[in-house]
C-alpha positions as CSV (number, residue, x, y, z in Angstrom):
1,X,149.1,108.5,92.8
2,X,150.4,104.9,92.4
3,X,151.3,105.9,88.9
4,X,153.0,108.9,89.3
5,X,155.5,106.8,91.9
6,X,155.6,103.9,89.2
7,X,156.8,106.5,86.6
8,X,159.4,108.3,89.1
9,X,160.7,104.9,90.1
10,X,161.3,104.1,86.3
11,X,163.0,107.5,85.6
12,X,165.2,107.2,88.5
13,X,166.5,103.6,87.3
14,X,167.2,104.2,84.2
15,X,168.9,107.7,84.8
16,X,171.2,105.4,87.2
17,X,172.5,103.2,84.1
18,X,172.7,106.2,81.8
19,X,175.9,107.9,80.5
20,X,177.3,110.6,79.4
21,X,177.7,110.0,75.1
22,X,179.5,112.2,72.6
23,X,179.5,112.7,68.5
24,X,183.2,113.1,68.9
25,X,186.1,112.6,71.5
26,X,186.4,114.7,73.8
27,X,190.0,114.5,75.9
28,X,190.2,116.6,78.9
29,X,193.8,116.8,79.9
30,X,194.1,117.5,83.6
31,X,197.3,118.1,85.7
32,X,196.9,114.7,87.2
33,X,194.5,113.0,84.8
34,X,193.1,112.8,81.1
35,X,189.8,111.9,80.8
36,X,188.2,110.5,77.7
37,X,184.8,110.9,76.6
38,X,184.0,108.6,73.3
39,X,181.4,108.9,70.7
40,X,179.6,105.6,70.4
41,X,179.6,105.0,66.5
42,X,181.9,105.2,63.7
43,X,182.4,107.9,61.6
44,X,185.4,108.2,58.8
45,X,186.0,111.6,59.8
46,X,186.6,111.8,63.4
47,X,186.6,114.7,65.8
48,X,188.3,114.9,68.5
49,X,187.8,118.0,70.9
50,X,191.1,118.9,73.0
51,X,190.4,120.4,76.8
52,X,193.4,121.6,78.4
53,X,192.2,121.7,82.1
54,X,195.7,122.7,83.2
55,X,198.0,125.7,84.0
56,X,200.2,125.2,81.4
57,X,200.1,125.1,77.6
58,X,199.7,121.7,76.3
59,X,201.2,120.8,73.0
60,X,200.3,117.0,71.8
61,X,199.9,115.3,68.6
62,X,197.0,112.5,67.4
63,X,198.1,109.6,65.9
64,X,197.4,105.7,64.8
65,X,199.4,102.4,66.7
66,X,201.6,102.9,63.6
67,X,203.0,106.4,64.2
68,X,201.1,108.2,61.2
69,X,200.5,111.6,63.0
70,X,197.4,113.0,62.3
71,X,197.5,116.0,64.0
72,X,199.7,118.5,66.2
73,X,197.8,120.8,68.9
74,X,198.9,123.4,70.8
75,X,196.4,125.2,73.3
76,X,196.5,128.2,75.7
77,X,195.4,126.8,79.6
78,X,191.6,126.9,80.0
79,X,191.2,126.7,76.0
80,X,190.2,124.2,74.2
81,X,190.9,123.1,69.9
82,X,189.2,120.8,67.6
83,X,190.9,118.5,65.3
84,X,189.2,116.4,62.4
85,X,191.0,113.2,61.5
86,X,190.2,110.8,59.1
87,X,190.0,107.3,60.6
88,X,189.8,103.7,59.0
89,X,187.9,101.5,60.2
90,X,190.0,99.2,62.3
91,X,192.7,101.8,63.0
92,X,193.6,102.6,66.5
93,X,193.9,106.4,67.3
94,X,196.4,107.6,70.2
95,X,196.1,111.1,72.2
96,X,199.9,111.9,72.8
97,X,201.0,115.0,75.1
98,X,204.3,116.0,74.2
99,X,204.6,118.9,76.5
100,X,204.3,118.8,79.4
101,X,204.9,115.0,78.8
102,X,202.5,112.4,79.5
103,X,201.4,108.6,78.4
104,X,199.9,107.6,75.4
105,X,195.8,108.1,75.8
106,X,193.9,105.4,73.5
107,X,191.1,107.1,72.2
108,X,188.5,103.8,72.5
109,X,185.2,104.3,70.4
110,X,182.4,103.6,71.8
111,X,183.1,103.4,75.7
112,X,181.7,105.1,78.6
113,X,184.0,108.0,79.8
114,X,186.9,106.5,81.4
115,X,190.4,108.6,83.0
116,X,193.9,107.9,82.6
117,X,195.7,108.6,86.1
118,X,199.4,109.4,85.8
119,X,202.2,106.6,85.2
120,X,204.1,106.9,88.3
């Protein structure tokens, strides 16, 4: 008995500092958020899986700190599109709704799932 609470005790604790992980980015763009789920290793050609949790349709573009866009996106509310970009090493990639407009989303690798809130 004492080992079967030792064992449920263990599974509990580490569930607590578990979280979620992805093999690509996933951006969920909600009407008053965009939340970012990263994949937590590098890969030269990157994925990055579009949600558009809104009403509206969501046109954005992927790009590096430079301005090189990688990729435009347009998707339907409640769909979703996936977009391969090739990534160096050291580059930083950018989610960028252009309609309707938003702030600049860095897409971080290797970071627990964190949300943008709107600039006000």
């Amino acid at each position: 008995m004492t080992k079967i609470i030792l064992a449920l005790l263990f599974l509990s604790v580490t569930s607590a500092f578990a979280y979620e992980k992805a093999d690509a980015f996933v951006v969920k763009v909600y009407d008053e958020k965009v939340r970012v789920l990263s994949p937590v290793k590098y890969d030269p050609l990157l994925n990055v899986i579009i949600e558009n949790k809104t009403l509206v349709k969501l046109t954005a573009k992927v790009e590096t700190k430079e301005g090189e866009v990688l990729a435009y996106v347009r998707i339907e509310p409640g769909k979703s599109k996936s977009v391969s970009v090739k990534q160096l090493k050291d580059t930083q990639i950018f989610f960028v709704p252009l309609s309707p407009p938003s702030q600049k989303v860095e897409l971080k690798l290797g970071n627990k799932p964190y949300e943008i809130p709107p600039q006000k």
